[in-house]
C-alpha positions in Angstrom: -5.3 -28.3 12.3 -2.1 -29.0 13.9 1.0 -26.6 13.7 3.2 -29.3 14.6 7.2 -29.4 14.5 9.9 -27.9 16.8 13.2 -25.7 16.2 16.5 -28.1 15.4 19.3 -27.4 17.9 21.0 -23.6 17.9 17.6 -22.5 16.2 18.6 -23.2 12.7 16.3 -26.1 12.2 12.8 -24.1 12.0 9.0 -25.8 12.3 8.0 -27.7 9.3 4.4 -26.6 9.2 2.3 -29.5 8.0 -1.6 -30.1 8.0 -3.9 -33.1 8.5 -5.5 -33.3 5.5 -2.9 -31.8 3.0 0.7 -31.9 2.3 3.2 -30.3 3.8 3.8 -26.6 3.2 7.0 -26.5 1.1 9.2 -24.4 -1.1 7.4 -24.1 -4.2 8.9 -25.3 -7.0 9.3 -23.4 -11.0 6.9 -25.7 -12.8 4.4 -25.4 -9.5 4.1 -21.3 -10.3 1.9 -20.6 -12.9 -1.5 -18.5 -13.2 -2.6 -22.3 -13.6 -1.3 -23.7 -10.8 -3.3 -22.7 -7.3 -1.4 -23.7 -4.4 -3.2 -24.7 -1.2 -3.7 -21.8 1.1 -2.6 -22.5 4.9 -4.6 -23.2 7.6 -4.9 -20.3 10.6 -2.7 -23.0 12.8 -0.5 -22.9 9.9 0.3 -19.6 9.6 0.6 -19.0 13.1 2.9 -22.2 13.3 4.7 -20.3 10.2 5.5 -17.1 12.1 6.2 -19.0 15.5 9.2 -20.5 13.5 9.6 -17.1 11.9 10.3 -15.3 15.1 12.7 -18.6 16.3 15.0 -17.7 12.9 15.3 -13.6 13.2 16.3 -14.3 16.8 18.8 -16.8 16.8 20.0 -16.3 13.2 19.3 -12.9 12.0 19.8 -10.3 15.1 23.5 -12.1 16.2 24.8 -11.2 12.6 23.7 -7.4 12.9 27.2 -6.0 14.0 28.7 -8.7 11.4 26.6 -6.9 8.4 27.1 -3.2 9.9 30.7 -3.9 9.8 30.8 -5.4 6.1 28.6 -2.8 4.9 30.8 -0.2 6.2 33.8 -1.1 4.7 34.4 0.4 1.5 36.4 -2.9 0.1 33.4 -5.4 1.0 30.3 -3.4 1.1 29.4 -3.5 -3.3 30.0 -7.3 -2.4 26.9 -9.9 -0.9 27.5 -10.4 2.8 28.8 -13.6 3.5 26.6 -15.0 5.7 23.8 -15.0 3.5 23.9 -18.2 1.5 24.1 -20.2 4.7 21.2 -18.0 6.3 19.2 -18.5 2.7 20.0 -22.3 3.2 18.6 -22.8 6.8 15.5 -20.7 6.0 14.7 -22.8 2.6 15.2 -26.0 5.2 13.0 -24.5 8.0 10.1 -24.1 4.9 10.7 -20.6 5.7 10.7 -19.9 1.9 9.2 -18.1 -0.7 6.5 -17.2 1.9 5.5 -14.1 -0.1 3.6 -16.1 -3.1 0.1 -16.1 -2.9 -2.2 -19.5 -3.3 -3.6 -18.0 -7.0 0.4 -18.4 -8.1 1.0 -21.8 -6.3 1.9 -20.5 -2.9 0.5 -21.0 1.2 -0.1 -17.8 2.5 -2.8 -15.4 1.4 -2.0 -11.5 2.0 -3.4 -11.1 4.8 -1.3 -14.1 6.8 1.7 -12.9 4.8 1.1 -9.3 6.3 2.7 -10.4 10.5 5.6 -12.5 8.2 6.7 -9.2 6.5 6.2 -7.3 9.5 8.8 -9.3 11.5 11.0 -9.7 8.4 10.9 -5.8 8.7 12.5 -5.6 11.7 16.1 -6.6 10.3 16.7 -4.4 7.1 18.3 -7.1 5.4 16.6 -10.0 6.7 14.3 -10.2 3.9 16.3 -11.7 1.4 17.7 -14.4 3.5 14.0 -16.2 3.6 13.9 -15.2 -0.5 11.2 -12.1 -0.1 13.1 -9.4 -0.7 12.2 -6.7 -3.4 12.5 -5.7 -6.1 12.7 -9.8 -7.0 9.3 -10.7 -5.4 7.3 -8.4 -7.5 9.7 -9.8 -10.7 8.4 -12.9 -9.8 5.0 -12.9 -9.5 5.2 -10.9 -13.5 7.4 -13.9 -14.2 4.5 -16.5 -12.8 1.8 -14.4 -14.1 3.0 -13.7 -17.4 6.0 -15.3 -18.6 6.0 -17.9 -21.3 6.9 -21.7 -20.3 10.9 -20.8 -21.7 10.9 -17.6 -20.0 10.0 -19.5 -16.5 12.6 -22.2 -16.8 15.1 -19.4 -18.0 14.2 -16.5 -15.1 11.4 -17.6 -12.9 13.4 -21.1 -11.4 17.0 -19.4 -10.2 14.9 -16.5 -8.9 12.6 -19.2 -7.0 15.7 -20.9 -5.9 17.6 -17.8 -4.8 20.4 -18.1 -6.8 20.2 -15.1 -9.0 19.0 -11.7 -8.5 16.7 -8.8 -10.5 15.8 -5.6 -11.0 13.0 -3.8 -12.7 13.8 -0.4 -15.0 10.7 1.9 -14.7 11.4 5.3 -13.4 13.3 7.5 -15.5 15.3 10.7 -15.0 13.8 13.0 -17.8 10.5 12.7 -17.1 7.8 12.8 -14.5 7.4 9.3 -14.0 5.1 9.0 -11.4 2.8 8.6 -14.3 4.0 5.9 -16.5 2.3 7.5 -19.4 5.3 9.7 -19.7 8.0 7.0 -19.8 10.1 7.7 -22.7 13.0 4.8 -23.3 12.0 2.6 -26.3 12.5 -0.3 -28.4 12.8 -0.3 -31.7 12.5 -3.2 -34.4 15.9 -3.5 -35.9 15.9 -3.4 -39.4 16.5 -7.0 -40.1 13.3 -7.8 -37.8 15.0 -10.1 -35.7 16.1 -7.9 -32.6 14.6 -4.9 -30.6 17.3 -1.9 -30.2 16.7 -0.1 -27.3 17.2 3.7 -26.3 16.7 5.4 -23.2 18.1 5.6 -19.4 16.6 4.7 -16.5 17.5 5.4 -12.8 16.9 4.2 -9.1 17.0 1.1 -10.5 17.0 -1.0 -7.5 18.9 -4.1 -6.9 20.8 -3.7 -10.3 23.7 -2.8 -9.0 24.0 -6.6 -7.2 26.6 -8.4 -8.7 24.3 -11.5 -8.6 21.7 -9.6 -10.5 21.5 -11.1 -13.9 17.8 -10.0 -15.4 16.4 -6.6 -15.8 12.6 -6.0 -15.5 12.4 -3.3 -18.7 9.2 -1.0 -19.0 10.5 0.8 -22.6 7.8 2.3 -25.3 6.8 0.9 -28.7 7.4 3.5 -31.2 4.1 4.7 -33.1 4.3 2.9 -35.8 4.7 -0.7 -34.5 1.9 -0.4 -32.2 -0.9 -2.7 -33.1 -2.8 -2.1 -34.3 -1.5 2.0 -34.6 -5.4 3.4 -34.5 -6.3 1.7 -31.3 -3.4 3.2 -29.7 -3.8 4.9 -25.8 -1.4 6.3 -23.5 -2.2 2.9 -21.6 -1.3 0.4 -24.4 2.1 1.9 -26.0 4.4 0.1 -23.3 6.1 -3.0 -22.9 7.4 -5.3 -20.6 11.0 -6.9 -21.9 12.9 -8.9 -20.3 16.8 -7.8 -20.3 19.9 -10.5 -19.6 22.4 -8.5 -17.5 25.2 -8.4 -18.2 24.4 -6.9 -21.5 26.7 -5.0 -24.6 25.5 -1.5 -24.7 23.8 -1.9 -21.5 25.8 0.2 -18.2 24.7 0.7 -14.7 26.3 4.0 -14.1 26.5 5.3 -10.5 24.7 4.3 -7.5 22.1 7.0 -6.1 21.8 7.6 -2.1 18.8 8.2 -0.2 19.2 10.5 2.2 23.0 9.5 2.1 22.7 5.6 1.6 23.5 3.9 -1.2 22.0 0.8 0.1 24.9 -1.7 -1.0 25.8 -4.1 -2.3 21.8 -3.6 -4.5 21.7 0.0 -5.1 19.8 2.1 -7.0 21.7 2.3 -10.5 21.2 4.8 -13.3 21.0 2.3 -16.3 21.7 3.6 -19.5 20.5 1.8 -22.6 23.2 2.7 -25.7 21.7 1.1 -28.6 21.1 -2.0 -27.0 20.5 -5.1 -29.4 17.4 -7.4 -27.8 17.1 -10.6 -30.0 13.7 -11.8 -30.3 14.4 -15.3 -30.4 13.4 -16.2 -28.0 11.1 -13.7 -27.1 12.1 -11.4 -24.6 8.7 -10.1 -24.3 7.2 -10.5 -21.0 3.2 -10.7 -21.5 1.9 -8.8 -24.6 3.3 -6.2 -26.7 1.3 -3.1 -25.3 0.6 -4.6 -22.1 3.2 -2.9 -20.1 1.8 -0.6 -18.4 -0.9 -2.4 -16.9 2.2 -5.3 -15.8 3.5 -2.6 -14.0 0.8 -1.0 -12.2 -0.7 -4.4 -11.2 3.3 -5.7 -10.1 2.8 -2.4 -7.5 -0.2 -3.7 -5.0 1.5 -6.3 -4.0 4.6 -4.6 -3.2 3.8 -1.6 -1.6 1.9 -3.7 0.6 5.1 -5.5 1.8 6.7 -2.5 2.0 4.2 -1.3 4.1 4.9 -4.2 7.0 8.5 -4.2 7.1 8.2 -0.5 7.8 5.7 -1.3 10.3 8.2 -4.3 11.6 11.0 -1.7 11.9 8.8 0.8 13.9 7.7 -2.0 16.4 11.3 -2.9 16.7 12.8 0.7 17.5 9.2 1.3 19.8 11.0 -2.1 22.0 14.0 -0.8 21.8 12.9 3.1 23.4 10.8 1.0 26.1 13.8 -0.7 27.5 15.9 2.3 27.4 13.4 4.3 28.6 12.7 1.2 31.8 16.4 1.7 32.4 18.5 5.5 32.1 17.3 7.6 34.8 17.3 11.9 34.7 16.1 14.4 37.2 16.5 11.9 39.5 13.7 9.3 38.5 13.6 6.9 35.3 12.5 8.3 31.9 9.4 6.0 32.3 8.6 7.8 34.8 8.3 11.2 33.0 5.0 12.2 31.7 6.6 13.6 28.0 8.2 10.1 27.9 5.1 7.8 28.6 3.2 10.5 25.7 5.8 10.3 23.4 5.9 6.0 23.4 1.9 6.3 23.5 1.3 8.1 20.4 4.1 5.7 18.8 2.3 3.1 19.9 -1.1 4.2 18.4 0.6 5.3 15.1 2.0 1.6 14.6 -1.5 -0.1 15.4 -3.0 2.0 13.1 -0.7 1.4 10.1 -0.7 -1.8 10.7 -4.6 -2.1 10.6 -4.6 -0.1 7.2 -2.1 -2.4 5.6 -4.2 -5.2 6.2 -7.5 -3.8 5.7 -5.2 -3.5 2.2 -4.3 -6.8 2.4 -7.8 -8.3 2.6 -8.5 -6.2 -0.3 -5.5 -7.5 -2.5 -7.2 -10.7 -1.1 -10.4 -10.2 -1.9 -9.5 -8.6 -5.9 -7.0 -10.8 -8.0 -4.2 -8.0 -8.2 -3.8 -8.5 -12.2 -7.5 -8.9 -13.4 -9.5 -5.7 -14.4 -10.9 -5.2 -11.0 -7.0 -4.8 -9.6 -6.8 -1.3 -9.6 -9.5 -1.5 -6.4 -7.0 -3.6 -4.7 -3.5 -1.4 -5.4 -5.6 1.9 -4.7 -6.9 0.0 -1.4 -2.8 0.0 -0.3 -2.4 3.8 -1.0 -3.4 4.6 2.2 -1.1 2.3 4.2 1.8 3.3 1.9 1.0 7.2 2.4 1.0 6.9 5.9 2.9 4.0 7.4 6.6 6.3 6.5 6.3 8.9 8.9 4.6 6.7 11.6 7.2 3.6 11.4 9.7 7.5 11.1 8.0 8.6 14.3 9.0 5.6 16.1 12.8 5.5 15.3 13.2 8.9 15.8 11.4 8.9 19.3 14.0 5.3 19.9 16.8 7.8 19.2 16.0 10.5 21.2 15.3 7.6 24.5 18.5 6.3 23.5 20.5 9.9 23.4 21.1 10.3 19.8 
């Protein structure tokens, strides 16, 4: 197979990855993702051809506009706004075929899990890079529900502007009055209205990620059927009472109330929003029901292997990235009269950060040949999501170990 193609001038123009005997690998169109539709998966040339062009684009596109974004995100007038920069970045990526590269061949895509696993990891390395090339969460996982399970309406409506990049999502899950590690628990519902024709839904979600985007327009909702609409009632579990819906935003007596921080960040302009649901009136024409009635939970859990795999890689991306940047510093500032390469506790120190990276990055792909291996949204998907516990569990305070060790080379 031949990876074929160069970079366009200033390194905006990317490698169009092609094959010999298929077509090109492309953006992948609405009406071309559907559990029907099987895409064909790229060749090993390919995807190395793929992140070859990848690596071209973070350099010369992504890394110069760092200060650019620290400096919008900083200021309090810009930072609940989209950085600027991004609909031209989002345009040079969908022309470099550097695109949608997170949908799997079962949903119409190139790149199984395991070649997807190196493109995450060096989207990773740029916190915001991700959603320049369209593979940014929460709207990848929203997606692939959408191409999984979404009627032929609903994917026109949702599944093609999220394709195309043109609107964001968010997905309401966790909630603040329960423990909702276990879905079982989650409490907001939706109610048929008396006249039969709309859902009215109660309840408040938080750490709602990305709905706080002002481009974010649908809402992912995980709410409960009461009792006595369940069907039918007798064959009710703890695993069949929840739904999936599928929420316009903005919406009357739906608020996003207050951003949340993580350890101080509030991660603008997406956030994580408290969403409160007042009453909300649903209408069920057309159906905002996203799979089957009862089928919610297992949407959910199944909507999770894929992404904790990718958040796996970026984290590993961002490791491997502060691990470079302690091995220049550490090639170049000199103490106690020698440099800190030099220095025994030094060389240990960027040793055991680099044996913690290679070994979260071989767990998230020995999870990504699993996710491979299962279909993520059959019955046997629960082996593949468990199989990317590990990686998940772990890959925090390795890719942690490695920023903090850069910030100690670097004097902070």
């Amino acid at each position: 197979m031949d990876g074929g193609g160069g970079s366009g001038s200033g390194g905006g123009g990317g490698t169009a990855v092609t094959a010999r005997d298929g077509p090109p690998l492309r953006p992948v169109a609405a009406d071309e993702v559907a559990p029907d539709v099987r895409g064909r998966r790229a060749s090993a040339a390919e995807a190395a051809a793929t992140l070859a062009a990848l690596k071209r684009f973070m350099a010369t596109r992504v890394v110069p506009l760092e200060g650019a974004h620290a400096a919008h995100a900083a200021d309090a007038a810009t930072k609940w706004t989209p950085f600027p920069p991004m609909e031209v970045l989002k345009a040079a990526a969908r022309a470099a075929r550097l695109w949608n590269l997170f949908l799997p061949p079962s949903l119409g895509g190139s790149y199984s899990a395991v070649q997807y696993a190196p493109l995450a990891a060096v989207m990773g390395s740029v916190v915001w890079a991700s959603e320049a090339f369209n593979c940014s969460a929460p709207d990848t996982g929203n997606m692939e529900l959408l191409a999984r399970l979404a009627s032929p309406g609903q994917r026109a409506r949702w599944l093609a502007p999220l394709l195309a990049g043109t609107i964001r999502s968010c997905f309401g899950m966790t909630e603040p009055a329960v423990a909702s590690s276990d879905a079982t628990n989650l409490g907001a519902t939706a109610t048929t209205a008396p006249s039969g024709e709309a859902l009215i839904l109660r309840g408040q979600k938080w750490w709602t990620s990305g709905g706080l985007d002002p481009r974010c327009r649908l809402c992912v909702l995980l709410v409960r059927d009461p009792p006595g609409e369940r069907s039918p009632p007798e064959a009710a579990t703890p695993h069949n009472q929840h739904t999936l819906l599928l929420l316009p935003l903005p919406h009357p007596g739906v608020s996003l109330d207050r951003p949340l921080t993580v350890y101080g960040y509030d991660d603008a302009p997406h956030g994580h929003g408290v969403l409160t649901l007042a009453s909300a009136v649903l209408p069920l024409d057309p159906s905002p029901v996203l799979g089957a009635r009862g089928g919610g939970f297992a949407g959910a859990q199944a909507r999770l292997g894929g992404g904790r795999l990718h958040h796996c890689l970026r984290l590993v991306g961002a490791g491997e990235r502060a691990l470079a940047l302690a091995l220049a510093r550490a090639g170049q500032r000199e103490a106690f009269g020698r440099r800190l390469a030099a220095h025994g506790v030094v060389l240990d120190g960027l040793g055991r950060s680099r044996a913690d990276l290679d070994a979260a990055r071989l767990l998230a792909l020995d999870a990504a040949a699993a996710l491979d291996a299962l279909d993520a949204m059959d019955g046997r998907g629960g082996g593949a999501a468990a199989s990317a516990r590990p990686p998940c569990g772990w890959r925090a305070p390795k890719s942690r170990s490695s920023r903090r060790l850069c910030r100690h080379r670097w004097g902070g």
